[in-house]
LOZAKE-724652 format. One record per residue: x, y, z of N, C-alpha, C in turn. Coordinates in steps of 0.1 Angstrom, whole numbers, m for minus. Layout:
BEGIN
      nx      ny      nz     cax     cay     caz      cx      cy      cz
       X       Y       Z       X       Y       Z       X       Y       Z
...
END
This chain:
BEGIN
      nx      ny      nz     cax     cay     caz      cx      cy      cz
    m869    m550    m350    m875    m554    m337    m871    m545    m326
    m880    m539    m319    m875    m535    m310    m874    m540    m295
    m863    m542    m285    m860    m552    m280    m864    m544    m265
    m867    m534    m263    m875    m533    m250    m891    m539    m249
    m897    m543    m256    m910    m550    m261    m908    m566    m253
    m920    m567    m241    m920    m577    m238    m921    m590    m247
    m916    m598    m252    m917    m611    m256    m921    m622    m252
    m921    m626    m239    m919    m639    m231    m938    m635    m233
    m941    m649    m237    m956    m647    m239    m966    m653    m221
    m956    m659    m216    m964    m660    m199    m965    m649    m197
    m957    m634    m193    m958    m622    m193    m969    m616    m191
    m970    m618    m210    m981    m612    m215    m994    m615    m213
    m995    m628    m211   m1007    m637    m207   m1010    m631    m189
   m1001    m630    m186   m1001    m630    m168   m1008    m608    m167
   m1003    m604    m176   m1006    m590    m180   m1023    m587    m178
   m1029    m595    m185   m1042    m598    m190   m1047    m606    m178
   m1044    m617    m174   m1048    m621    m162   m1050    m615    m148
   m1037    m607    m148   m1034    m598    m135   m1048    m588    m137
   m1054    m580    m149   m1059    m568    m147   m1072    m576    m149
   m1081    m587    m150   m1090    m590    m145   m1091    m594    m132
   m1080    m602    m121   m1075    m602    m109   m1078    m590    m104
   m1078    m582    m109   m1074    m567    m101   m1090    m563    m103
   m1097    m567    m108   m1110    m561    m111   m1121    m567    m102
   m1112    m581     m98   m1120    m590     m83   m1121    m585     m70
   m1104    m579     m72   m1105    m573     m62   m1108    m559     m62
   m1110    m553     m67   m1113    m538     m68   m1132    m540     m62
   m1139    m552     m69   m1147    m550     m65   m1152    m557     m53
   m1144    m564     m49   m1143    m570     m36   m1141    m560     m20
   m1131    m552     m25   m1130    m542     m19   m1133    m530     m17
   m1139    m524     m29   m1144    m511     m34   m1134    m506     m39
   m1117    m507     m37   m1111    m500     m47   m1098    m511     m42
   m1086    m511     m50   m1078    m515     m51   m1067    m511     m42
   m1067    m495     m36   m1058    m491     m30   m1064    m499     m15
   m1079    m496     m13   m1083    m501       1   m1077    m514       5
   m1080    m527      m7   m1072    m540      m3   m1056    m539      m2
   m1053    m528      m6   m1034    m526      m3   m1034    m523      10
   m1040    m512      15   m1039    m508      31   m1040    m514      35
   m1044    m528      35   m1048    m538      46   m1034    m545      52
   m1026    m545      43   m1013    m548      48   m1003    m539      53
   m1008    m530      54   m1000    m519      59   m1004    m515      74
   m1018    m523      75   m1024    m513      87   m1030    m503      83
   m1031    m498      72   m1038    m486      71   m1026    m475      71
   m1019    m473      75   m1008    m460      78    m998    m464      70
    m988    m457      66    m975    m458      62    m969    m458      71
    m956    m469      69    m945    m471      76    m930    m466      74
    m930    m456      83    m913    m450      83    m901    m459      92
    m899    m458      81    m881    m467      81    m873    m462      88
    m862    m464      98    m854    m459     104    m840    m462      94
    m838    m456      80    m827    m462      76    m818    m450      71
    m810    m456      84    m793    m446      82    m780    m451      75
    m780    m463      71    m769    m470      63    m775    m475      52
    m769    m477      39    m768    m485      27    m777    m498      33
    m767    m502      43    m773    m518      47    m782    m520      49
    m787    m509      57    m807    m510      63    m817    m507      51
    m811    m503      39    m822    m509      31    m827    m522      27
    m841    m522      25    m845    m540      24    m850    m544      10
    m849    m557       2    m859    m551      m8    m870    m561      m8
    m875    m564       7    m890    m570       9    m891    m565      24
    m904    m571      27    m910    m568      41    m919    m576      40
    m925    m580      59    m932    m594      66    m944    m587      50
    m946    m578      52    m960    m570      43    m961    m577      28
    m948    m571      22    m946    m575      10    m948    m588       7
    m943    m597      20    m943    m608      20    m959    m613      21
    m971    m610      29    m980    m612      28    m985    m612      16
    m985    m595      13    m997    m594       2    m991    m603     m10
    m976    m607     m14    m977    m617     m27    m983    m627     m24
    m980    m631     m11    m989    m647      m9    m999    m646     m12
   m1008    m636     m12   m1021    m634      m8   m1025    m631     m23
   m1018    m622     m34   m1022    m621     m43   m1013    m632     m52
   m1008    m640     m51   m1006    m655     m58   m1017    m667     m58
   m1026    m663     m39   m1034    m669     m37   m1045    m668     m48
   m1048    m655     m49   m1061    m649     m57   m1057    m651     m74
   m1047    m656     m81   m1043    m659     m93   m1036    m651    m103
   m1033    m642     m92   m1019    m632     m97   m1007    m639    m100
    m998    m634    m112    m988    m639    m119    m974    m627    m119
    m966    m633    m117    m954    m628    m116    m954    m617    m107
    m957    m615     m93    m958    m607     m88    m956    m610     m75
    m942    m609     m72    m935    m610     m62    m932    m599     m51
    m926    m607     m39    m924    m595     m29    m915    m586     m32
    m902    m587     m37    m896    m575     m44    m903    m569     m52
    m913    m570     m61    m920    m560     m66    m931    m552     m59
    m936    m559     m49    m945    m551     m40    m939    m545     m31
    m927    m548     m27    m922    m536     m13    m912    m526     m24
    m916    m527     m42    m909    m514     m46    m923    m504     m51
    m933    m514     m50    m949    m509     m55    m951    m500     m41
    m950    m508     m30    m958    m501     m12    m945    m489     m17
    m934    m486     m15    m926    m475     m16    m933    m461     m29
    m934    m470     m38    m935    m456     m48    m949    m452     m45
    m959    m461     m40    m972    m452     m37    m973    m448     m21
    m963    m445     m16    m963    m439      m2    m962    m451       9
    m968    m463       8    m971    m472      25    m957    m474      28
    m942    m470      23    m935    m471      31    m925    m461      25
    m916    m451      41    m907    m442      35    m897    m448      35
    m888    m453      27    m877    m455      33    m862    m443      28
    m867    m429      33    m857    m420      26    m850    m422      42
    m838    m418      36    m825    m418      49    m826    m409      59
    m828    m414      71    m823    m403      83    m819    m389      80
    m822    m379      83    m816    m368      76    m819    m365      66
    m821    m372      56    m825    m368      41    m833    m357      40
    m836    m349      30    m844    m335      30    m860    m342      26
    m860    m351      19    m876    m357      17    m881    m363      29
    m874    m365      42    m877    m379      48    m892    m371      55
    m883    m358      65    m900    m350      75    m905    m349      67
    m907    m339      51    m919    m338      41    m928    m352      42
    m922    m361      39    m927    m371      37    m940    m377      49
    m931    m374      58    m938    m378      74    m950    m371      75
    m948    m356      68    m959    m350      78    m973    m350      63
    m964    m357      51    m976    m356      43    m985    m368      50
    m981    m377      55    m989    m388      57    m996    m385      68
    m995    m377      80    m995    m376      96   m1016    m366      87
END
């Protein structure tokens, strides 16, 4: 057996649920990324984070869109997973003050 293989059968059920969810809204919206912008404002948000501490692992944002997609019959998809989703597809930078990615990052969005 290989043990990175999801098991928990809610999961898997919520898997299959999620990607017809996603197909309401896709067509609700015209695409999926447009209903994500909506919480963001439209723009990406740069972080002012110069310590360890000022990292977050949610936002008011993150915080909306789970409500909003728990509303619509999404499964297991919480605000820590959307304010690590808004980060890896750009709506938020949070690279460190100083950091060598942080301007790149700024002026890709600008």
């Amino acid at each position: 057996m290989d043990p990175g293989i999801i098991r928990n059968r809610l999961k898997i059920e919520a898997s299959v649920n999620n990607a017809q969810r996603f197909l309401e809204v896709q067509q609700e919206y015209g695409s999926f990324a447009e209903y994500r912008w909506c919480f963001a404002g439209g723009n990406p948000k740069n972080n002012t984070i110069r310590k360890l501490s000022d990292y977050a692992a949610t936002s008011k944002e993150s915080d909306a869109m789970s409500k909003d997609l728990k509303h619509r019959g999404f499964k297991f998809l919480g605000s820590v997973v959307l304010y690590a989703h808004m980060q890896a597809v750009g709506m938020v930078n949070d690279h460190i003050v100083g950091g060598f990615r942080r301007r790149e990052i700024i002026e890709l969005s600008q």
